[in-house]
C-alpha positions in Angstrom: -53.7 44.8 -58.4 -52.3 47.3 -55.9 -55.2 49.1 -56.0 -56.9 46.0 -55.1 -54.6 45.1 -52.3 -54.8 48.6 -51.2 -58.7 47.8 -50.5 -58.1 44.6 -48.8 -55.9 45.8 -46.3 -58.2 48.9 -45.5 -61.6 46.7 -45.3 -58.9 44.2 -43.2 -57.8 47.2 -40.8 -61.6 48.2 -40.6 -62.7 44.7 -39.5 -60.0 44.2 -36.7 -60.9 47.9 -35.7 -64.4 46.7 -35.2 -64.1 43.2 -34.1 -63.4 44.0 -30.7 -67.1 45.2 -30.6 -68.9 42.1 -31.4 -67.7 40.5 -28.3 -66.4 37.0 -30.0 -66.6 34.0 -27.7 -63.1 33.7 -26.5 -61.8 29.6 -27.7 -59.9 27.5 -24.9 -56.8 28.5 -26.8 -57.0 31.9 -27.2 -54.5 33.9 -25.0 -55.6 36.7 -22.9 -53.8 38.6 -19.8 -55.3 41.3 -17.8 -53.1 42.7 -15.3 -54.4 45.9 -13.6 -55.1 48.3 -16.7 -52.9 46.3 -18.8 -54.9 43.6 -21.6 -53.7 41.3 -23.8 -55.2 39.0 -26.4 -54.3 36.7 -28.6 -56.6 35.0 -30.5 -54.6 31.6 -31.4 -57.1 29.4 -31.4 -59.7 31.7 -33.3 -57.0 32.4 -35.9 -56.3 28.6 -36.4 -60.4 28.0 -37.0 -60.9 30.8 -39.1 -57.7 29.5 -41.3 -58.6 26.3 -41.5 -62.4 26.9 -42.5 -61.2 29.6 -45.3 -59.1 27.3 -46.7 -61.6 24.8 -46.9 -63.6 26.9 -48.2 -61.7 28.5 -51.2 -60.5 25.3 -51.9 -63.7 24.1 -52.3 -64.9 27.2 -54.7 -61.3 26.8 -56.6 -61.5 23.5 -57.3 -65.1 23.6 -58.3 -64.8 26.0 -61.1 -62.1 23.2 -62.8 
């Protein structure tokens, strides 16, 4: 299990790493700042869909398998 948990946070750091690259529509509530060489961004809103569509989604393949 740690092993396993070990994995997931490497593929996770690997896929944040590499997300900036895809260029991501920004959503109406996402937060981002730019102020001279200075960025920041928050992706609120993106964080909120891709939540809500996992959970719907492993809900759906959990409760499936009963």
């Amino acid at each position: 299990m740690l092993i396993f948990f070990g994995v997931l946070l490497v593929v996770m750091g690997l896929a944040v790493t590499f997300a900036g690259r895809l260029h991501l529509p920004r959503l109406p509530g996402d937060i981002y700042i730019q102020r001279g060489n200075f960025v920041f961004y928050f992706p609120l809103a993106t964080g909120l869909l891709l939540s809500v569509l996992l959970t719907l989604l492993l809900n759906l393949f959990f409760f499936a398998r009963r």
